[in-house]
C-alpha positions in Angstrom: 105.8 104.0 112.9 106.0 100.4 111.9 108.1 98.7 108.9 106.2 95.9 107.5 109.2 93.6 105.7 106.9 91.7 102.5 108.0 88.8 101.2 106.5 87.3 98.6 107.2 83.5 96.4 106.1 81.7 93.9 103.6 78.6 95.1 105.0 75.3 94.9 104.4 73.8 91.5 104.7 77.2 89.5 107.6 77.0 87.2 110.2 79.5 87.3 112.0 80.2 84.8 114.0 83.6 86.1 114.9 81.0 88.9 116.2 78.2 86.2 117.9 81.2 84.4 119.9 82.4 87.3 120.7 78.5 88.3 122.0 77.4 85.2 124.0 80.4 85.6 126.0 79.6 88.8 126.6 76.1 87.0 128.4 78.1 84.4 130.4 79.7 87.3 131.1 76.2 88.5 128.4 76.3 91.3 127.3 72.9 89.9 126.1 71.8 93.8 123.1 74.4 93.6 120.4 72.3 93.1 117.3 74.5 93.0 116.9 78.7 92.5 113.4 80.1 93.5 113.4 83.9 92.9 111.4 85.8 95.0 110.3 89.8 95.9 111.1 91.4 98.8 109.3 95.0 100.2 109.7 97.2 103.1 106.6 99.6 103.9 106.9 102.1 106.2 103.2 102.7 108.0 101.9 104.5 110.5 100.5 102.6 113.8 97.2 101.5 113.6 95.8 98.7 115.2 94.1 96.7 111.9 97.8 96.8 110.6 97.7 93.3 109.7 94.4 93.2 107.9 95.8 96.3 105.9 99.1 94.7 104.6 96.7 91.2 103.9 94.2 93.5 101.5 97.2 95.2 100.3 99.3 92.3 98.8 96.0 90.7 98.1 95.0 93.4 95.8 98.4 95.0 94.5 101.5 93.2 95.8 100.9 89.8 94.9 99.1 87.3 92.8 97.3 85.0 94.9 96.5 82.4 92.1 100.5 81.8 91.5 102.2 83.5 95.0 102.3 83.6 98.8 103.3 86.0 101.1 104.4 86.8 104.1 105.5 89.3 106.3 106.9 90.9 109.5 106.0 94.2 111.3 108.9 95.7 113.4 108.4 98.9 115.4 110.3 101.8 114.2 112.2 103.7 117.2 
Protein backbone atom coordinates (compact mmCIF):
# COMPACT_ATOMS: atom_id res chain seq x y z
CA UNK A 1 0.00 0.00 0.00
CA UNK A 2 1.40 3.37 -0.91
CA UNK A 3 0.07 7.11 0.18
CA UNK A 4 0.57 9.41 -2.56
CA UNK A 5 0.66 13.08 -0.60
CA UNK A 6 -0.87 15.71 -3.83
CA UNK A 7 -0.09 18.98 -3.76
CA UNK A 8 -1.37 21.09 -6.00
CA UNK A 9 -0.80 25.53 -6.75
CA UNK A 10 -1.80 28.00 -8.61
CA UNK A 11 1.01 28.81 -11.66
CA UNK A 12 2.80 31.91 -11.18
CA UNK A 13 0.99 34.87 -12.69
CA UNK A 14 -2.60 33.43 -11.87
CA UNK A 15 -4.22 35.86 -9.56
CA UNK A 16 -5.60 34.73 -6.38
CA UNK A 17 -7.98 36.19 -4.89
CA UNK A 18 -8.90 33.51 -1.85
CA UNK A 19 -5.06 34.16 -1.22
CA UNK A 20 -5.46 38.21 -1.21
CA UNK A 21 -8.62 37.49 0.96
CA UNK A 22 -6.95 35.51 3.69
CA UNK A 23 -3.84 38.14 3.52
CA UNK A 24 -5.59 41.18 3.99
CA UNK A 25 -7.03 39.30 6.70
CA UNK A 26 -3.85 38.65 8.97
CA UNK A 27 -3.25 42.50 8.24
CA UNK A 28 -6.45 43.10 10.14
CA UNK A 29 -5.00 40.82 12.90
CA UNK A 30 -1.88 42.95 12.82
CA UNK A 31 0.12 40.40 10.75
CA UNK A 32 1.01 43.45 8.56
CA UNK A 33 4.81 41.63 7.80
CA UNK A 34 2.95 38.84 5.60
CA UNK A 35 3.70 39.90 2.31
CA UNK A 36 2.19 37.38 -0.06
CA UNK A 37 -0.71 34.40 0.57
CA UNK A 38 -0.84 31.69 -2.14
CA UNK A 39 -3.60 29.14 -1.25
CA UNK A 40 -3.19 25.89 -2.32
CA UNK A 41 -4.93 21.99 -2.12
CA UNK A 42 -3.45 19.34 -0.47
CA UNK A 43 -4.57 15.26 -1.01
CA UNK A 44 -3.59 12.09 0.41
CA UNK A 45 -4.50 8.79 -1.82
CA UNK A 46 -4.18 5.68 -0.50
CA UNK A 47 -3.23 3.07 -3.61
CA UNK A 48 -2.34 -0.11 -3.97
CA UNK A 49 1.41 -1.02 -5.23
CA UNK A 50 1.84 -1.13 -8.72
CA UNK A 51 4.70 -0.43 -10.53
CA UNK A 52 3.26 2.52 -13.14
CA UNK A 53 2.22 4.27 -9.87
CA UNK A 54 3.66 7.46 -11.03
CA UNK A 55 2.12 7.57 -14.51
CA UNK A 56 -1.25 6.79 -12.63
CA UNK A 57 -1.24 9.80 -10.10
CA UNK A 58 0.27 12.13 -13.43
CA UNK A 59 -3.22 10.97 -15.61
CA UNK A 60 -5.07 11.35 -12.51
CA UNK A 61 -4.42 15.04 -11.44
CA UNK A 62 -4.15 15.63 -15.12
CA UNK A 63 -7.65 14.57 -15.74
CA UNK A 64 -9.55 15.19 -12.27
CA UNK A 65 -7.30 16.72 -9.60
CA UNK A 66 -6.04 19.70 -11.27
CA UNK A 67 -6.25 22.28 -13.95
CA UNK A 68 -3.27 22.19 -15.95
CA UNK A 69 -3.99 25.55 -17.86
CA UNK A 70 -3.92 27.52 -14.29
CA UNK A 71 -2.08 24.81 -11.72
CA UNK A 72 0.89 22.54 -10.93
CA UNK A 73 1.36 19.71 -8.98
CA UNK A 74 3.30 17.65 -7.28
CA UNK A 75 3.52 14.89 -5.18
CA UNK A 76 5.21 12.15 -2.96
CA UNK A 77 4.63 8.49 -2.61
CA UNK A 78 5.48 7.00 0.86
CA UNK A 79 5.15 3.20 1.60
CA UNK A 80 2.54 2.28 3.93
CA UNK A 81 3.85 -0.26 6.74
Amino acid sequence: MRKVKIYITLKEGVLDPQGKAVQNSLHSLEYKNVSEVRVGKYMEVMMEDTNDIEKQVDKMCDQLLANPVIENYTYTIEEVV
